[in-house]
C-alpha positions as CSV (number, residue, x, y, z in Angstrom):
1,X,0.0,0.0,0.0
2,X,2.8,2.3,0.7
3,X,4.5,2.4,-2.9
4,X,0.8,2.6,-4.8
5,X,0.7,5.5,-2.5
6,X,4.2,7.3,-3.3
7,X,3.3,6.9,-6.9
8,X,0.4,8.7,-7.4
9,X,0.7,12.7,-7.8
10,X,0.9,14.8,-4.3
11,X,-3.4,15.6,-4.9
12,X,-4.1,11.7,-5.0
13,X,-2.2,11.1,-1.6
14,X,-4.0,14.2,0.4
15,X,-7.4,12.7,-1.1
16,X,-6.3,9.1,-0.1
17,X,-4.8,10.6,4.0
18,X,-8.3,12.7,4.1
19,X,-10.3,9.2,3.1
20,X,-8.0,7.0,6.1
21,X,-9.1,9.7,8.5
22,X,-12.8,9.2,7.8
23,X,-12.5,5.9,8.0
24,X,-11.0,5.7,11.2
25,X,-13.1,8.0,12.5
26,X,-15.7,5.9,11.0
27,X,-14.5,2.6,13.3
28,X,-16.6,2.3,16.5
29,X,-14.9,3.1,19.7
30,X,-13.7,0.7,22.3
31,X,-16.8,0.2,24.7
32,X,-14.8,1.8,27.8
33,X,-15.8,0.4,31.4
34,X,-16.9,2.6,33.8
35,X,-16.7,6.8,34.1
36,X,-13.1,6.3,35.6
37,X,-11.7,4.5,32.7
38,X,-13.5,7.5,30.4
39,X,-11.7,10.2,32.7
40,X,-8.5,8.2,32.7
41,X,-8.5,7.7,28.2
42,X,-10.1,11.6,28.4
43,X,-6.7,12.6,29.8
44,X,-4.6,10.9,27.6
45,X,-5.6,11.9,24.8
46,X,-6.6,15.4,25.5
47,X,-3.0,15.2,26.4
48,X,-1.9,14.3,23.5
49,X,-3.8,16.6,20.7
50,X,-2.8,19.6,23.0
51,X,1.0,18.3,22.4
52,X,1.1,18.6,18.9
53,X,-1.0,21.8,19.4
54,X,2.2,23.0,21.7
55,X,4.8,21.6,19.6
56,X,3.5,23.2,16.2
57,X,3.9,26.1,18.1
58,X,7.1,26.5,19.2
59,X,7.9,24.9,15.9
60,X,9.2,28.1,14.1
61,X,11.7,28.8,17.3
62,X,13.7,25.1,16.3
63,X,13.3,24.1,19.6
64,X,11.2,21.3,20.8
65,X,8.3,20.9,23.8
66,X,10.6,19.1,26.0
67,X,13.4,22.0,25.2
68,X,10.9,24.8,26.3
69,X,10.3,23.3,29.0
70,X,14.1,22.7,30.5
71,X,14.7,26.7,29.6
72,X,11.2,27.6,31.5
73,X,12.4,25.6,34.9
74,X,16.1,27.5,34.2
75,X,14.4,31.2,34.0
76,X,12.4,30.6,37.2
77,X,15.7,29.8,38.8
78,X,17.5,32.6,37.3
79,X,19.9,34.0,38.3
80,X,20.6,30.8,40.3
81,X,22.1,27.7,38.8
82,X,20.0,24.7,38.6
83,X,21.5,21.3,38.4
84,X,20.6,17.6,36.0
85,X,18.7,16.0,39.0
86,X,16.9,19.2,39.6
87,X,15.8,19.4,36.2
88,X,15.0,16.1,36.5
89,X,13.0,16.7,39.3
90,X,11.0,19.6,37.8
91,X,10.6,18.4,34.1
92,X,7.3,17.9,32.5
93,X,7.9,14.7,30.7
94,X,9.4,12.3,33.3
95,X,10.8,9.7,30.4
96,X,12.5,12.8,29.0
97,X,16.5,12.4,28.7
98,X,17.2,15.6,30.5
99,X,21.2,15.5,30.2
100,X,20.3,14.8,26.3
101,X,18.2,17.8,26.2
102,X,20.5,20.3,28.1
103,X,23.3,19.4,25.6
104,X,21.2,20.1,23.0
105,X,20.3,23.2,24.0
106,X,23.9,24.4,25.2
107,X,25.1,23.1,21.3
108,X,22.3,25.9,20.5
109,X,23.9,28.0,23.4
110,X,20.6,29.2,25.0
111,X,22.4,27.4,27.9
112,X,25.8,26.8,29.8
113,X,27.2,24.6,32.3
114,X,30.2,24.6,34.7
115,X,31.4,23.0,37.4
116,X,29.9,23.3,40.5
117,X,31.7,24.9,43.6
118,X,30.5,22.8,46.4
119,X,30.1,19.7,44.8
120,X,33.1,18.8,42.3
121,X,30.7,15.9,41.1
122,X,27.6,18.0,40.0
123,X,27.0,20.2,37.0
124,X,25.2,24.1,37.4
125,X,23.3,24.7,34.2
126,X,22.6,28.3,33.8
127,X,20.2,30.2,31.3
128,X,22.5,32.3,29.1
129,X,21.3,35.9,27.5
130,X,20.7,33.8,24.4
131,X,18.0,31.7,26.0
132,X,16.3,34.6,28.0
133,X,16.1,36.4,24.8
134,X,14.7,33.5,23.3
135,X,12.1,33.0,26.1
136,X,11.3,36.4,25.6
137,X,10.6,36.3,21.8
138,X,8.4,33.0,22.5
139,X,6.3,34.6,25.5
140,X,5.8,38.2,23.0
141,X,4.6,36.0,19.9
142,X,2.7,32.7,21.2
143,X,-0.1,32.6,23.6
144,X,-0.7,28.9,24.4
145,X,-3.5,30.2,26.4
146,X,-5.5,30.5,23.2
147,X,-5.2,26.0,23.2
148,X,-7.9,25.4,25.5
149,X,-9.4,29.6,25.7
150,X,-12.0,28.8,23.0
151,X,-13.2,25.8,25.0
152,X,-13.1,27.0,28.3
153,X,-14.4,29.7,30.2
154,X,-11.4,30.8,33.0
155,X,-13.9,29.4,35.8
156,X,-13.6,26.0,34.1
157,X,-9.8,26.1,33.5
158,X,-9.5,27.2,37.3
159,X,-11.9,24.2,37.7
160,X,-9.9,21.6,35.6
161,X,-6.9,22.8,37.4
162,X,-8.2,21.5,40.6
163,X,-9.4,18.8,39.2
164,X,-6.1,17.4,37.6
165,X,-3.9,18.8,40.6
166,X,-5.6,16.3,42.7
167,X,-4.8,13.4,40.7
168,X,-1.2,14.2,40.9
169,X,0.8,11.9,42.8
């Protein structure tokens, strides 16, 4: 199916994605148990379509979800110095490689490590000008507020907060 796919002009495969979609969308459900189960699939995958929303987002920056979020817990420790296991601690996405993602981002130089003076075995990772500036730009140009805005009035968000904070282990 994939090569009768790749050989038909660019129009034919748009019309052929737009016709899977329906489909699927067609296919019935799985019957789901009881209201917890609901809540529980609810979540995830109201978790997931506001992901994509989020990473189309900070898309046109280079920088990925994961990435925003490693320079967001570094400016609320700014000026201080935050170490791996605190990032760790902090970070969204707990399956997240954070030493990965903080050499990523000093190769992009929004941050920079050195040693630490107390501890000769831990690294402090520090926000550089080039990161705030790029936290800046983001916070002036996107308003992720506007993901769930048009389908909640700010009684329900404050609401849904509650609501989620108190499944959080």
């Amino acid at each position: 199916m994939g090569k009768e796919i790749s050989n038909l002009p660019q129009i034919d495969q748009t019309k052929r994605k737009i016709e899977m979609i329906q489909q699927t969308r067609e296919i019935k459900p799985v019957a789901i148990e009881n209201v917890f189960q609901r809540a529980l699939v609810n979540i995830i995958y109201t978790y997931h379509a506001n992901s994509g929303h989020i990473k189309d987002r900070l898309a046109p920056f280079v920088i990925t979800p994961q990435q925003y979020n490693v320079l967001r817990i570094l400016k609320h420790q700014y000026p201080s110095p935050a170490t791996i296991n605190f990032i760790k601690s902090k970070i969204i996405d707990q399956v997240t490689d954070a030493s990965r993602i903080v050499d990523r981002l000093i190769f992009k130089g929004f941050i920079a490590k050195k040693a630490n003076d107390y501890d000769k075995r831990a690294v402090d990772i520090i926000l550089t000008e080039k990161g705030m500036a790029l936290l800046r730009k983001i916070e002036r140009e996107v308003d992720f507020t506007t993901i769930l805005s048009p389908n909640l009035s700010e009684d329900e968000a404050v609401q849904l907060c509650g609501l989620l904070e108190k499944l959080m282990p």
